[in-house]
N, C-alpha and C positions, 0 to 999 in steps of 0.2 A: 127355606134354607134346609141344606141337607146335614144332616146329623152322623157322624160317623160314632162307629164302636170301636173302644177300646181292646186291642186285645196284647197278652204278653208272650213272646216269642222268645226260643234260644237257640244262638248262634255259636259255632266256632271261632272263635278269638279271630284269625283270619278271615273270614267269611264277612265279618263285625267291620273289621279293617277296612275292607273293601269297596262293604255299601258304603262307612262314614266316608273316605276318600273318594268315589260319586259322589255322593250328595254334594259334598266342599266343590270338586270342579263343576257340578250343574249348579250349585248355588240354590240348591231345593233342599229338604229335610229328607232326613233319613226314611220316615214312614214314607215320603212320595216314590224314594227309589225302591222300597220295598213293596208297597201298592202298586208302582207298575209293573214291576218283577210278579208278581203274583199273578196280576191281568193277565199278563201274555202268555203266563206256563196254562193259563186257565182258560184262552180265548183258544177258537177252534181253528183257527189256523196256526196255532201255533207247535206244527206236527209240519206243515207245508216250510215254516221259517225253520225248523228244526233239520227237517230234508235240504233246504235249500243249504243251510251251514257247512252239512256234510258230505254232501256234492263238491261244494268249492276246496273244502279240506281236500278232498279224495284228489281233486283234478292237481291240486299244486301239488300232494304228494306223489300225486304220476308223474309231473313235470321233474320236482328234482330225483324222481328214480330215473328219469332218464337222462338227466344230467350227469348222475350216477353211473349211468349205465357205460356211457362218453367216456368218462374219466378214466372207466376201468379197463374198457378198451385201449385206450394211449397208452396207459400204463402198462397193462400187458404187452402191448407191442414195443414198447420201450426196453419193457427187461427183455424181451426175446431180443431184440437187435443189440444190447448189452452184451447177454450173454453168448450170441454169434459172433460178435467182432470180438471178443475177449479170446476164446476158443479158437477162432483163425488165426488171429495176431499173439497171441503170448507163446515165445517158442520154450521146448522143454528146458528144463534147468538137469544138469548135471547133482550126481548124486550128493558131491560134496558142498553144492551149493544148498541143499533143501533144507540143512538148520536155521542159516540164516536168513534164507526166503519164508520160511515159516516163522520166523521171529517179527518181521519186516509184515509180514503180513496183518498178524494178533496187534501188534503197534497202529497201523493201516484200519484196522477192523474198528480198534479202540476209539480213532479218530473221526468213525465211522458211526458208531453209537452215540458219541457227545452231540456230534453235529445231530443227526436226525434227534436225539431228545431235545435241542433248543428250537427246531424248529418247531417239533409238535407242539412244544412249550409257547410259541408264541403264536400259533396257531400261523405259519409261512406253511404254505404248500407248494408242492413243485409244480400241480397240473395250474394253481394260479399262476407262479412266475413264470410259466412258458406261456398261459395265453397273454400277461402281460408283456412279455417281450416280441409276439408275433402282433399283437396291435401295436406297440409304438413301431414298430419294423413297416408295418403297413403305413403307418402314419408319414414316415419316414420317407416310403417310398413313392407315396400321392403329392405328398411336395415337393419331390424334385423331379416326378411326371409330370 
């Protein structure tokens, strides 16, 4: 029979949290998650598990930088075609018009700011709702090809 030794350890209040919450989902004791927690920061490959962790972190943070990368491209090409077709199509306003176009605008703008803080608010994105309208649109269009 093998005999282990006691010994007294301390943790961060959270840290504490953690291991008890393991322990309860493996349904093992807290010393087993901390015994094994120790083997493996202690065992020699545990440098190669460490490397490999941060490999996989690295490659999905390349994947959403370039998901990122996507988005910012639409979007820049978005407001460039905005602000082209605004600039060809909006004809000049007369001088006695520019109080009230400037009123109508601030009003405009106002309506402008609420809306974008609710969405950021609920986390709605525009680059989501267009790819979700270009897939039900494809969807749309494979059923009645």
């Amino acid at each position: 029979m093998q005999t282990k030794t006691r010994m007294n350890v301390y943790f961060e209040p959270e840290l504490l949290r953690k291991v008890e919450a393991l322990a309860l989902r493996r349904r093992v004791s807290k010393s087993a998650v901390i015994e094994a927690a120790v083997a493996s920061f202690l065992s020699a490959d545990a440098s190669e598990r460490l490397e490999a962790v941060f490999a996989r972190r690295m490659d999905r943070i390349g994947r959403q930088i370039d998901g990122m990368d996507e988005d910012l491209a639409i979007l820049g090409e978005t407001l460039s075609l905005f602000i082209r077709f605004w600039m060809t199509l909006t004809p000049p306003l007369p001088d006695a018009a520019h109080p009230s176009a400037r009123a109508k605008g601030m009003e405009r703008f106002e309506g402008f700011l609420q809306t974008l803080g609710r969405k950021l608010a609920t986390g709605d994105r525009f680059l989501k709702d267009l790819s979700r309208d270009i897939d039900s649109r494809r969807d749309k269009a494979a059923d009645q090809g």
